[in-house]
N, C-alpha and C positions, 0 to 999 in steps of 0.2 A: 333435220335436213331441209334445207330451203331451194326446193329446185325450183326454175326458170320456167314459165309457161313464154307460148309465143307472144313476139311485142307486135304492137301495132303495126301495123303497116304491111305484115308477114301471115298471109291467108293463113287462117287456122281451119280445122277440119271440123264442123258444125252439123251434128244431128239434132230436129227442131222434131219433137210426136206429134202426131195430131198436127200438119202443116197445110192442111188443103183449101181451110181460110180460115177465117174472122180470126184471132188472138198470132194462133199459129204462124200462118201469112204475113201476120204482119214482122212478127219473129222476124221469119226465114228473110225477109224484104231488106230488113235492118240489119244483118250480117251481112250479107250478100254489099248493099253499098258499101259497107265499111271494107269489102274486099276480103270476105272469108267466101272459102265453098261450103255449100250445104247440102245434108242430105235430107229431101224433104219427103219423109213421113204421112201415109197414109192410112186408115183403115178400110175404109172402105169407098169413099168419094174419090177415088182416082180421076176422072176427068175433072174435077177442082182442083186437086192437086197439080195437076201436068200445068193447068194455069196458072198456078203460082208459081211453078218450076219456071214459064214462060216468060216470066214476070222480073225473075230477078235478074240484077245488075252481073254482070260480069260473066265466067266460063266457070264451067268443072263441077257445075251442083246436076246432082242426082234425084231420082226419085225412085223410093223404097216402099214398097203398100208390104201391109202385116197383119193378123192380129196380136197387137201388143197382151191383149186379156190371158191368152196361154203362154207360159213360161217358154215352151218350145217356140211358139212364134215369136217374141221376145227376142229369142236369142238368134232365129233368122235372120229379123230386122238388125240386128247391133253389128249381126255377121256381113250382110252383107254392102251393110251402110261403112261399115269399117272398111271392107276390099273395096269400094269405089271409091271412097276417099282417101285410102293409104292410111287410115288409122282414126283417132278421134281427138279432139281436144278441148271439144265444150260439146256438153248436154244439157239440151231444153226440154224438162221433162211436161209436156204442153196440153199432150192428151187426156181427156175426162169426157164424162158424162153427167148431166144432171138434171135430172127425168124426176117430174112431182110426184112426190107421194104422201099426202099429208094422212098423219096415223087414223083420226075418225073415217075419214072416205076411202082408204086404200083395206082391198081385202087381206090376209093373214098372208096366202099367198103369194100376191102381188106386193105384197111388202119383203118377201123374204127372196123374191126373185129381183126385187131391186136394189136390195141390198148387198146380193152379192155380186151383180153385176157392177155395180160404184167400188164397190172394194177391188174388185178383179181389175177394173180398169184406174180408178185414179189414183188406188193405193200400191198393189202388188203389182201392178205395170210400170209404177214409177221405180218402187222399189228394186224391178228383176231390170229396167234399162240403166237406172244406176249402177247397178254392180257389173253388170255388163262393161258398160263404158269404162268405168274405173280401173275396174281392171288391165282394161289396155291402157289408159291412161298411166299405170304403175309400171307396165313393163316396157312401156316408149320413153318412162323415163325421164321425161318432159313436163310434168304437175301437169294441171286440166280446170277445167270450171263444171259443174253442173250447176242448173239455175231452172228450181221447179217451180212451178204456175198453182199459188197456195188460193186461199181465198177470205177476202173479208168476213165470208158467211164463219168460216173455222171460230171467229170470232165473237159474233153479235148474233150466232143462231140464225136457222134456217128451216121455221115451221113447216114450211111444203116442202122440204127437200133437206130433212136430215142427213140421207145417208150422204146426199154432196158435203153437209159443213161438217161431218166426221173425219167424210176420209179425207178433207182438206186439211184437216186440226192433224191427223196421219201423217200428211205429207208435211206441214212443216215441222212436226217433230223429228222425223224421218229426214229430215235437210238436215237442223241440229245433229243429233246424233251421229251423220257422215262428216259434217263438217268437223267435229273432234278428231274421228276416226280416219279422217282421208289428210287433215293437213300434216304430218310426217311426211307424205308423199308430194306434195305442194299442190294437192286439189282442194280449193276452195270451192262450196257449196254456201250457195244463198235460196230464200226463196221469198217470191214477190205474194202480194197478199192485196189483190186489186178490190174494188167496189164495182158497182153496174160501169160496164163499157159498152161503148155503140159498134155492133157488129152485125152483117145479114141474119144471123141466127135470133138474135133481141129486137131488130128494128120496128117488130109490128107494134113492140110494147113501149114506143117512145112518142106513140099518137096518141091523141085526149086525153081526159082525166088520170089515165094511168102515167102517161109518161110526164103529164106535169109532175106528178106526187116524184117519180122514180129521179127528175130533176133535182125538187125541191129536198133532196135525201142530202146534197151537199150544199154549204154556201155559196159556193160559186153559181147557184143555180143551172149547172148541166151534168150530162153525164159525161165519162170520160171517152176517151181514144183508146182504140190497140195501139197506134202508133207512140201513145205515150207510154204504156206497158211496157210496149217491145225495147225501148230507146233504156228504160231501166234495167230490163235484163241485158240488153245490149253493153251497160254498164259496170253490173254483178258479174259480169263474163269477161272484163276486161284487165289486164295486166296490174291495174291500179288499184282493184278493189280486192285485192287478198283482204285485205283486213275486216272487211264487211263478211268476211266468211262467219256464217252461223247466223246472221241474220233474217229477219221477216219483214220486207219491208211493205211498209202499208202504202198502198196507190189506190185510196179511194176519196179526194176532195177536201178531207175532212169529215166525212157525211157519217165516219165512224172512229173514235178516239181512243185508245188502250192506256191503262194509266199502268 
């Protein structure tokens, strides 16, 4: 069965996690111009958020604060991002964490409390707002997009911050797997797999010797854009790109090659 998702030009119903800035923001920015409503996603940074709400083009976006990390709050946010939107028709699963802990220097503890803090959040939050959404998405009857935020590290390892390149390796398995299981229903699942981007959160680290090196990781000699990110998912979410469902796609310069 090959159902219809909405065409261009025809606002679709946009929840972005984690919207309050840097990646998120620029999400929510790039639907909103193309004339979708969204509902933008907060954890805990609500005055960031209301500024990104402030930010976007057009009417009718919302703003949802949550904790995504427990399943009941999960299904708050899906619940009531869905009643102010009138339903769902693409998810941007955006939201993570990813806080150092390299195994010699971090204690036994602090290893085990950030471990499950990375899984709660970039794994099992993506996991419970997927199913969440999808679900409406089957019974509107209409197919859908979700389009989750993977990572270069899932790939090339991430010595200070295993649990982020795990539960990234997670989530895009976690795309795979839905995207078998969801197109029957016409929801296509992709997920993006970026390299270092320039956002307020990383900015300190793109001054001196560190940020030349962090440059020097791709040929083009820079780092990249949210706004180039977002414009990709902007395009895994789009009417044209069914066929790229089950995809990983790598947005990082070249600075890292998969054979």
């Amino acid at each position: 069965m090959n159902l219809p998702v909405h065409q261009s030009g025809t606002a679709r119903r946009v929840v972005v996690s984690g919207a309050s800035r840097g990646l998120g923001r620029a999400v929510a920015r790039a639907f909103a111009a193309n004339g979708d409503r969204v509902a933008v996603h907060y954890g805990s940074r609500e005055e960031d958020a209301r500024a990104t709400l402030d930010s976007l083009a057009g009417t009718g976006h919302v703003l949802v604060g949550g904790d995504l990390s427990d399943p009941a709050g999960a299904a708050d946010v899906a619940g009531r991002a869905a009643e102010a939107l009138g339903g769902i028709d693409v998810l941007v699963n955006n939201a993570a964490v990813n806080l150092p802990h390299p195994l010699a220097d971090t204690s036994y503890e602090d290893w085990a409390a950030l471990w499950q803090r990375h899984v709660a959040v970039n794994l099992l939050a993506t996991a419970n707002l997927s199913h969440l959404a999808a679900r409406r998405m089957i019974d509107q009857g209409t197919g859908g997009r979700i389009v989750n935020i993977g990572s270069r590290g899932a790939f090339r390892g991430e010595p200070d911050h295993p649990a982020y390149g795990a539960t990234k390796a997670a989530v895009h398995a976690l795309g795979q797997s839905l995207a078998v299981s969801l197109a029957p229903h016409g929801i296509a699942v992709a997920s993006v797999a970026p390299g270092f981007f320039e956002t307020e959160r990383v900015a300190h680290r793109l001054s001196g010797a560190e940020g030349a090196a962090i440059r020097a990781q791709s040929p083009f000699g820079r780092a990249g854009t949210a706004e180039e990110i977002a414009a990709a998912v902007l395009w895994l979410a789009s009417p044209v790109a069914e066929w790229a469902s089950g995809a990983v796609l790598d947005l990082n310069g070249a600075s890292h090659l998969r054979t």
